[in-house]
DRENLUMVO-776604 format. One record per residue (C-alpha): residue number from 1; x, z, y. Coordinates in steps of 0.1 Angstrom, whole numbers, plus 5000, padded with zeros to 4 digits. Example, Ala and Ser with C-alpha at 12.3 -4.5 7.8 and 13.67 -1.06 7.14 Angstrom:
! DRENLUMVO-776604
R_i_px_pz_py
R_1_5123_5078_4955
R_2_5137_5071_4989
! end
This chain:
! DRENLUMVO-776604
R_i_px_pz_py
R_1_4972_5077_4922
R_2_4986_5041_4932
R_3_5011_5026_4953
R_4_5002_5002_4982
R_5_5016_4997_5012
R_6_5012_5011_5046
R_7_4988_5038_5038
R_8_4981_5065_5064
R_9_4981_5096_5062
R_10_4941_5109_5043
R_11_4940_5137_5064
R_12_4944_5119_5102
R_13_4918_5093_5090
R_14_4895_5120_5083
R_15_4893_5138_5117
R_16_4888_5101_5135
R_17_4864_5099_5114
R_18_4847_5132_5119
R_19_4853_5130_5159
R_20_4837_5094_5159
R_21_4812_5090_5138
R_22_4778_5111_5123
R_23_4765_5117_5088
R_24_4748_5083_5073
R_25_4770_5058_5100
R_26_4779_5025_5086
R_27_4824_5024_5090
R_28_4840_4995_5083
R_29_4874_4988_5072
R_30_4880_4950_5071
R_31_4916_4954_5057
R_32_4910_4980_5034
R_33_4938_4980_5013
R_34_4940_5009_4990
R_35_4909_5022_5002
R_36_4917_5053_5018
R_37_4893_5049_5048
R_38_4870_5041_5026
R_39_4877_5071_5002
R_40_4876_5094_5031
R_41_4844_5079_5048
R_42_4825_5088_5013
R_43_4839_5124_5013
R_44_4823_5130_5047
R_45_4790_5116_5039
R_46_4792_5081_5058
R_47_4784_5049_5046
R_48_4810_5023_5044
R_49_4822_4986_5040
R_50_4855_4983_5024
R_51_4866_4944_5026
R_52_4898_4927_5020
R_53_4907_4893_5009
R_54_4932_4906_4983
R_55_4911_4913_4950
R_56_4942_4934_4938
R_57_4935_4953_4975
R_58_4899_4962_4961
R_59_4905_4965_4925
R_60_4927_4996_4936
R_61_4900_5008_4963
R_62_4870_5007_4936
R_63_4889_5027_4911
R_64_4902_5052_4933
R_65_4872_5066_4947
R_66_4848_5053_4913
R_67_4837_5085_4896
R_68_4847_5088_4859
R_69_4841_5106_4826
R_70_4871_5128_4821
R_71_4861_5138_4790
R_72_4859_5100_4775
R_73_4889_5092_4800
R_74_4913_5116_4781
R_75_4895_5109_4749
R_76_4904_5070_4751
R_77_4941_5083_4762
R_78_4945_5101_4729
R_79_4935_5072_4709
R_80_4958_5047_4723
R_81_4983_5075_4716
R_82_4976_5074_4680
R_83_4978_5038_4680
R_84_5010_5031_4701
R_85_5030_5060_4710
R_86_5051_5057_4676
R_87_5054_5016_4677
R_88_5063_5017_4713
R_89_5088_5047_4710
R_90_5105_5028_4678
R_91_5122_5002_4706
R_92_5138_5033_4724
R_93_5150_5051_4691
R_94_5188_5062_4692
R_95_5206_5086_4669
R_96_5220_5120_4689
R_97_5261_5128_4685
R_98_5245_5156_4662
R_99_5225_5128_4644
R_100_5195_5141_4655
R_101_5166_5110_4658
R_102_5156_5109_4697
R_103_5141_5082_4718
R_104_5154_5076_4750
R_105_5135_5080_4780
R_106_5158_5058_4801
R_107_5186_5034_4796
R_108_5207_5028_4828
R_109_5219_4992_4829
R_110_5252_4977_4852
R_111_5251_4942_4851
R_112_5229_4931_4828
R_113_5249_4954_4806
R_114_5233_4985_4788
R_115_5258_5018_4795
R_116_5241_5046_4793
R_117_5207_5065_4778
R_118_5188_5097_4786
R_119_5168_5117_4758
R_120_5158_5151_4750
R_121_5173_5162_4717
R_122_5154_5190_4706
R_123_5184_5197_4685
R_124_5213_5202_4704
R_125_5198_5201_4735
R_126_5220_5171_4752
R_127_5199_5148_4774
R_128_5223_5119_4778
R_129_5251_5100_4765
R_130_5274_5068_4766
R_131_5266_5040_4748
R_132_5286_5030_4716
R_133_5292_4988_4712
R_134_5269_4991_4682
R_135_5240_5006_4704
R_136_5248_4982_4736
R_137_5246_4954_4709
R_138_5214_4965_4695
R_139_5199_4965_4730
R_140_5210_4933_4735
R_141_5196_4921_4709
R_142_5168_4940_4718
R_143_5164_4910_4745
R_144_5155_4883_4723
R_145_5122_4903_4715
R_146_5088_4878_4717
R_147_5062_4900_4731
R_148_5034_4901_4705
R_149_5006_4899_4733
R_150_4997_4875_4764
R_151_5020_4886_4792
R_152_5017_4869_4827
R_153_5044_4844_4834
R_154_5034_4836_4866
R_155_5058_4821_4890
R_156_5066_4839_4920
R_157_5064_4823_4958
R_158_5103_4816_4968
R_159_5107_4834_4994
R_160_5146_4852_5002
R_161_5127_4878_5023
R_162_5115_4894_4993
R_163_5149_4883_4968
R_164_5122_4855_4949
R_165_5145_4825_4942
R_166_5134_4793_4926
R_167_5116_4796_4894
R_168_5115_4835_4889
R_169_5083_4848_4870
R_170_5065_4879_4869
R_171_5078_4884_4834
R_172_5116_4883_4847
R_173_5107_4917_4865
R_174_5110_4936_4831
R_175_5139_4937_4799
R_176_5123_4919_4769
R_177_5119_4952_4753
R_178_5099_4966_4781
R_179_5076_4931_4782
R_180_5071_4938_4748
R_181_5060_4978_4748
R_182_5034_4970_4778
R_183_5020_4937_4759
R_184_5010_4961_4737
R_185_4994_4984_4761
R_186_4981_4957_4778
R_187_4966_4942_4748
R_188_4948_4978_4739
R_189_4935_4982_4774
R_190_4918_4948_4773
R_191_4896_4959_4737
R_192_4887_4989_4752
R_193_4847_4985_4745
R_194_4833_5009_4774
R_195_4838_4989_4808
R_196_4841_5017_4831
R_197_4871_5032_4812
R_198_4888_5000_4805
R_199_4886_4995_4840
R_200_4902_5030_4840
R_201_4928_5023_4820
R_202_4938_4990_4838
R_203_4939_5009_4869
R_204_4971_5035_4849
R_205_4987_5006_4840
R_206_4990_4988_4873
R_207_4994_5023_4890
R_208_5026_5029_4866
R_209_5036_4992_4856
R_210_5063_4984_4881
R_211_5078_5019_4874
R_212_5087_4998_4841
R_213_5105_4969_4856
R_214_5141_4961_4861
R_215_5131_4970_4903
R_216_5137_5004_4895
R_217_5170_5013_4910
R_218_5198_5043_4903
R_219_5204_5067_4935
R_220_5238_5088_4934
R_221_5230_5122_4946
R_222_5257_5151_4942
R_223_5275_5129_4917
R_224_5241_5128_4897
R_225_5225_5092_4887
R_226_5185_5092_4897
R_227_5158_5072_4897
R_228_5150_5054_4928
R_229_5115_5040_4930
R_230_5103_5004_4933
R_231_5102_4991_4973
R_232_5086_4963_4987
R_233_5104_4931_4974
R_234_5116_4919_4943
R_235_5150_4933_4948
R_236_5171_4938_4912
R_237_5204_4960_4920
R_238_5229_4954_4898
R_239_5226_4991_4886
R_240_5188_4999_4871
R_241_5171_5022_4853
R_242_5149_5005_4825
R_243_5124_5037_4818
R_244_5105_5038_4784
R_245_5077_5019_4786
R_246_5058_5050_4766
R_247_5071_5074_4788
R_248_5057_5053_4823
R_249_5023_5053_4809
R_250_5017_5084_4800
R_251_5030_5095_4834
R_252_5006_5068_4850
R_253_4978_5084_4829
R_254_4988_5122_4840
R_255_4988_5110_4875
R_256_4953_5095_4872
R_257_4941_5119_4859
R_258_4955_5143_4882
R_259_4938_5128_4909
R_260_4903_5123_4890
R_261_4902_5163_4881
R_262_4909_5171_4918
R_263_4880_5153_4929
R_264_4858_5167_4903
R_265_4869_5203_4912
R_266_4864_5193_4954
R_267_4827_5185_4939
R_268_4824_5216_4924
R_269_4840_5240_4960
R_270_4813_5216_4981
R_271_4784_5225_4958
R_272_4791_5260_4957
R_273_4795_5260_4999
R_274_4761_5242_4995
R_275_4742_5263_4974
R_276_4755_5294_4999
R_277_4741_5270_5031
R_278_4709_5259_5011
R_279_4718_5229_5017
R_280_4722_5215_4983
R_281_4711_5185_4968
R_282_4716_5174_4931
R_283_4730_5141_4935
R_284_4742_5142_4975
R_285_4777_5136_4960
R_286_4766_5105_4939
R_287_4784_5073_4957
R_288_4763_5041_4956
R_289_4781_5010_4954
R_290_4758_4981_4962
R_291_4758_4946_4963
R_292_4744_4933_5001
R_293_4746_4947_5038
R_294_4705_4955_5034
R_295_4711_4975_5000
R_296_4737_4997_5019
R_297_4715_4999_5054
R_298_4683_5008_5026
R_299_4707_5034_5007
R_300_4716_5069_5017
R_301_4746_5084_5025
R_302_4777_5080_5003
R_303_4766_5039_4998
R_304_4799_5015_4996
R_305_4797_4984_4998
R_306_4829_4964_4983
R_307_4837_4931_4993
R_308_4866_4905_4987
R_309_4862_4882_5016
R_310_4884_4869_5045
R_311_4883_4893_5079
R_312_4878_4859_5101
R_313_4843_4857_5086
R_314_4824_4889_5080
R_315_4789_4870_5081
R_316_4777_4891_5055
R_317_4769_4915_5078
R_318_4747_4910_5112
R_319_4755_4918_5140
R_320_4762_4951_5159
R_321_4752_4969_5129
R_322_4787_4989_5123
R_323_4788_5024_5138
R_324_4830_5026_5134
R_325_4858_5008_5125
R_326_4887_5022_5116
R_327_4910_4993_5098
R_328_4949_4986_5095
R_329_4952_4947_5100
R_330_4985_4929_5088
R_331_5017_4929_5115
R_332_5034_4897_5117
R_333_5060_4898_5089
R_334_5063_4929_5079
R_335_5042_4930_5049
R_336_5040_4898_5031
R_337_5008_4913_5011
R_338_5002_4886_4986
R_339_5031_4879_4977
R_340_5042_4917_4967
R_341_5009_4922_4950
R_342_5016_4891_4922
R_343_5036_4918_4901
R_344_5002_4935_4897
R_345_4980_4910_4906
R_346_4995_4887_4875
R_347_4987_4913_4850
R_348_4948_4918_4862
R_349_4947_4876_4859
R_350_4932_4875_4896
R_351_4933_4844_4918
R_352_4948_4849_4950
R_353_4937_4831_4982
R_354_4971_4828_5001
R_355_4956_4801_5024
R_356_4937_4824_5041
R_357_4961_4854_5040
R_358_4966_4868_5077
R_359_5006_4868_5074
R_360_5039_4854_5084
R_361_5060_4849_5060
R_362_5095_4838_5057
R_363_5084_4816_5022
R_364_5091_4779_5032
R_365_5064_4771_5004
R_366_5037_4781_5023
R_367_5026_4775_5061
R_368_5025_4810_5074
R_369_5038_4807_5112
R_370_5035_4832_5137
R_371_5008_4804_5151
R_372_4984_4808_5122
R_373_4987_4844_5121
R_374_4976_4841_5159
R_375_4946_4821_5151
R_376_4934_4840_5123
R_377_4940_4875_5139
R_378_4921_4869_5170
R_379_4892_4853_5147
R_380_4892_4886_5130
R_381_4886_4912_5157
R_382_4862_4884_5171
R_383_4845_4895_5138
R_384_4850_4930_5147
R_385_4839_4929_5177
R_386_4811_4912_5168
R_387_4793_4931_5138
R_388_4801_4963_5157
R_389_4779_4980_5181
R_390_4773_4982_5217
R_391_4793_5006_5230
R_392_4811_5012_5194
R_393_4846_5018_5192
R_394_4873_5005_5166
R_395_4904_5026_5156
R_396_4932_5003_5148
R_397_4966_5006_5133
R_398_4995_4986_5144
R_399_5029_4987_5138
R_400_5057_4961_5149
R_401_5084_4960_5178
R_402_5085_4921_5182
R_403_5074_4912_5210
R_404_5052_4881_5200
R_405_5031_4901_5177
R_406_5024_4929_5202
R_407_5012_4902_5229
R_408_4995_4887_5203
R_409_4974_4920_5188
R_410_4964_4931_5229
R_411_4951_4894_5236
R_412_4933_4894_5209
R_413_4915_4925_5214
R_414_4912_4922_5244
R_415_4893_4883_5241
R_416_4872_4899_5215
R_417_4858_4924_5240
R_418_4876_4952_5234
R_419_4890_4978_5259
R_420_4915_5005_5257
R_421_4902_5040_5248
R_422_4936_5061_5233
R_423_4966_5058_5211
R_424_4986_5081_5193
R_425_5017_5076_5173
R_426_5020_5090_5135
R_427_5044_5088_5106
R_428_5038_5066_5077
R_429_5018_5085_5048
R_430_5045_5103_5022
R_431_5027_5084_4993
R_432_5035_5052_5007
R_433_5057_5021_4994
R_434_5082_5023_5024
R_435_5087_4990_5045
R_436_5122_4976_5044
R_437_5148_4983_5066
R_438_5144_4951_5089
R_439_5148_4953_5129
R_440_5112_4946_5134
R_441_5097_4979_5114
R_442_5087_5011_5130
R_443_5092_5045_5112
R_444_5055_5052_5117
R_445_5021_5036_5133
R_446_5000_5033_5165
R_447_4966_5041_5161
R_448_4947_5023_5187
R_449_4911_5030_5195
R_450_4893_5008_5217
R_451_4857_5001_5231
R_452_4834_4971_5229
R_453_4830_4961_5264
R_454_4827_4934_5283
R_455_4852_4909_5291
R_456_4878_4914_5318
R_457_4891_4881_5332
R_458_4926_4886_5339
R_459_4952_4907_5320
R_460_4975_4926_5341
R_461_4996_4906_5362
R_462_5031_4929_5362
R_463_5049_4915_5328
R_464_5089_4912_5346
R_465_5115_4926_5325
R_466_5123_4950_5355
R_467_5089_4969_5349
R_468_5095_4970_5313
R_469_5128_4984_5320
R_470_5113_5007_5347
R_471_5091_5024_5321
R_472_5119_5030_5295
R_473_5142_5041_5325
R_474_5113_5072_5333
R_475_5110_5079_5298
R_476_5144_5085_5298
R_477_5147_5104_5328
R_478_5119_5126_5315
R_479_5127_5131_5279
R_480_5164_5130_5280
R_481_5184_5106_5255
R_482_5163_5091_5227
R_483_5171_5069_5195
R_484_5155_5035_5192
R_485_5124_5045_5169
R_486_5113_5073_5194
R_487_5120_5052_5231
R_488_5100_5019_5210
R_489_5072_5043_5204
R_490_5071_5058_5239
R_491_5074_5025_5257
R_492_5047_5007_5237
R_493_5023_5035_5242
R_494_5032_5035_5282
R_495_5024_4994_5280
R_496_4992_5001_5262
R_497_4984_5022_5285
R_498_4992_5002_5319
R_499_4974_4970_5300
R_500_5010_4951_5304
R_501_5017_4919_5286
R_502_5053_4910_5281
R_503_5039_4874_5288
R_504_5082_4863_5291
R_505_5090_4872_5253
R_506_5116_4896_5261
R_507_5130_4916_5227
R_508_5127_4952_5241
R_509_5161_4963_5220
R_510_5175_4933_5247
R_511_5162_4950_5272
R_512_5174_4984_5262
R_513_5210_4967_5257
R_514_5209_4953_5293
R_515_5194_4982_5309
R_516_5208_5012_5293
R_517_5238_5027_5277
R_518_5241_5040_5235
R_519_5260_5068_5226
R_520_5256_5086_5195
R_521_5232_5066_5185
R_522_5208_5072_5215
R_523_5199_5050_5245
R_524_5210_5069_5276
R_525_5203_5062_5314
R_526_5233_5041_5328
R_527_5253_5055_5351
! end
């Protein structure tokens, strides 16, 4: 129903879940991001913490897994229909070669140059065309549109990283025209009188409103121009589709709405096994949200507890009272959360903390070193370790091949109390925003599990570049050649494993380059 970042996969959560935990344990997901360990902990009948300093992070959580009223839900859709569907659609009207009236569902744009349109004529049939200089001009002018509403005009953090330069605003992500069409969408949303489906509807817009902005992108395949969707960063390519601002919401809405019937109708196949089992009780699928740590203990199953607070102080909960966690902390740099989240963030007018965001980032406007993402990570599994049980294991995700921020992630779990339990690699979830293509990303995740133990004293003393290189070398020697994604993944795991600490800083691609040989694209033992 939403992007975010990073997700995994619904269905992997869910059996570490099952194989973990009982019926009525408290799981808790410090990072919780779009919620989906949260979302997945209520289908199985747990209770659950979802926390995360970013309020866009649990704006998107609460209205995924919130139940709603389809019936009002589509009934509110069909009035803001009525009231906007022709206004907005007037911005996109065009006349067909066969002078049919049609409104164009996308307008591909080269260098801040309209050049082409798609439609549907219902007359003839054709579905794109060229743009005449009277139609480019009218676009243009199109651009000196004053959208009617409030739209946000936040500036964005400078930061090259993510393609922000001095002075760029959330508003500068969209064509005047589109700004226009979603003030008014915006506008509606916010007069909505019933708060549960206002909520609703802000949750389509944000869920669709990027899909509007100039970061959609054209991808040539077979000759044929498509739409390429929004990645992380502000990146605007020269060549972009500007999609009807209509069109997006409606396909938010269908989306949402999608996803809201299918959990409805997974109610409805659980009640029926239920009623076969005698096991059925009227409202055992009713989630709870509550307000304090002693409502959710007090509650039965399916309670959720929502907070917004920072992971390196969780003192809202006592301690060892958490049966499970299962969380996905940040990596280093590779997701510069806060920052990517103003485009939706600006729209719901919420405040966010970026002194307290666990991060590196590349911004020279805010003091985000790999040193304070040290500090603030180890504080965090302190936390973790902390409010967890005796005994109680944590399931962690991790994914980054620098070497600072792997030493980094086992020394802090390890000075937390935490031991080593398993690890498995797995791919990143299909639904997800995909990571750029930077050095430092993985094609996929480690999930970690580990044990609340005691402390050890020493970490293991073998860190030389020669047993690093050892490892790979056997790798190879048992699995043949590998490409760089599948030998990182193998490698890390085998360190993991043997609880060693590349305490020199080596970059394991330099130790691949002065160890092994590449050919074809695949690190190969040298001869």
């Amino acid at each position: 129903m939403h992007k975010y970042w990073a997700k995994k996969p619904f269905n992997i959560i869910r059996e570490y879940i099952k194989e973990y935990t009982e019926k009525n344990d408290i799981i808790l997901d410090p990072f919780c991001g779009s919620g989906v360990t949260i979302s997945e902990a209520i289908k199985t009948g747990r209770k659950c913490i979802g926390n995360d300093l970013n309020p866009v992070a649990t704006f998107i959580t609460k209205n995924m897994i919130k139940p709603i009223n389809i019936s009002d839900f589509e009934d509110e859709f069909k009035k803001i229909k009525s009231d906007l569907k022709s206004k907005i659609n007037n911005l996109y009207k065009f006349t067909c070669q066969c002078d049919n009236e049609v409104y164009a569902s996308h307008t591909i744009w080269e260098e801040n140059e309209p050049k082409q349109i798609r439609y549907q004529c219902e007359s003839c049939g054709k579905v794109k065309k060229d743009l005449s200089s009277n139609e480019k001009e009218k676009i243009m002018n199109q651009q000196e549109i004053e959208p009617p509403y409030w739209v946000p005009k936040d500036e964005l953090i400078v930061n090259s990283r993510i393609n922000v330069k001095e002075g760029d605003k959330v508003s500068d992500l969209f064509t005047n025209r589109n700004l226009a069409a979603l003030s008014m969408l915006w506008n509606r949303i916010n007069n909505i009188e019933d708060e549960d489906i206002r909520e609703s509807f802000k949750f389509v817009f944000t869920s669709s409103v990027h899909q509007a902005s100039r970061l959609v992108f054209v991808i040539n395949r077979n000759g044929k121009k498509q739409v390429g969707s929004w990645v992380a960063g502000y990146w605007t390519p020269d060549e972009f589709f500007e999609v009807n601002a209509w069109r997006n919401f409606k396909n938010g809405y269908e989306k949402v709405l999608r996803g809201k019937q299918k959990i409805v109708e997974e109610k409805k196949i659980k009640k029926l096994d239920q009623f076969e089992n005698n096991e059925f009780s009227e409202h055992d699928d009713e989630i709870k949200f509550v307000e304090t740590f002693e409502d959710l203990q007090s509650k039965s199953k399916k309670s959720c507890l929502l907070t917004q607070k920072d992971a390196t102080d969780l003192s809202y909960i006592p301690n060892e009272k958490i049966d499970y966690i299962f969380t996905d902390p940040p990596y280093g740099d590779s997701h510069p959360y806060f920052e990517i989240s103003m485009l939706w963030g600006s729209w719901l007018d919420l405040e966010l903390d970026f002194e307290k965001e666990i991060v590196v980032s590349d911004s020279n406007e805010r003091d985000k070193d790999i040193n304070d993402y040290e500090k603030r990570l180890k504080k965090s599994l302190k936390e973790m370790s902390r409010v967890l049980k005796k005994g109680g294991l944590a399931t962690i995700a991790f994914n980054n091949i620098g070497s600072k921020e792997w030493n980094i992630f086992l020394e802090a779990y390890k000075n937390a109390g935490f031991r080593f339990v398993d690890i498995h690699s797995i791919k990143d979830s299909a639904g997800s925003v995909k990571q750029d293509s930077r050095s430092n990303s993985l094609k996929g995740h480690f999930l970690i599990t580990l044990k609340k133990a005691e402390p050890r004293n020493s970490l293991h003393s073998e860190s030389e570049e020669s047993v690093i290189a050892n490892l790979a070398r056997r790798i190879l020697e048992k699995e043949g050649a590998l490409d760089t994604h599948h030998l990182y993944n193998k490698l890390i795991i085998k360190l993991i494993e043997k609880d060693i600490k590349n305490e020199t800083g080596f970059d394991l691609l330099e130790i691949f380059k002065r160890n092994f040989k590449k050919r074809d694209g695949k690190w190969n033992i040298e001869q």
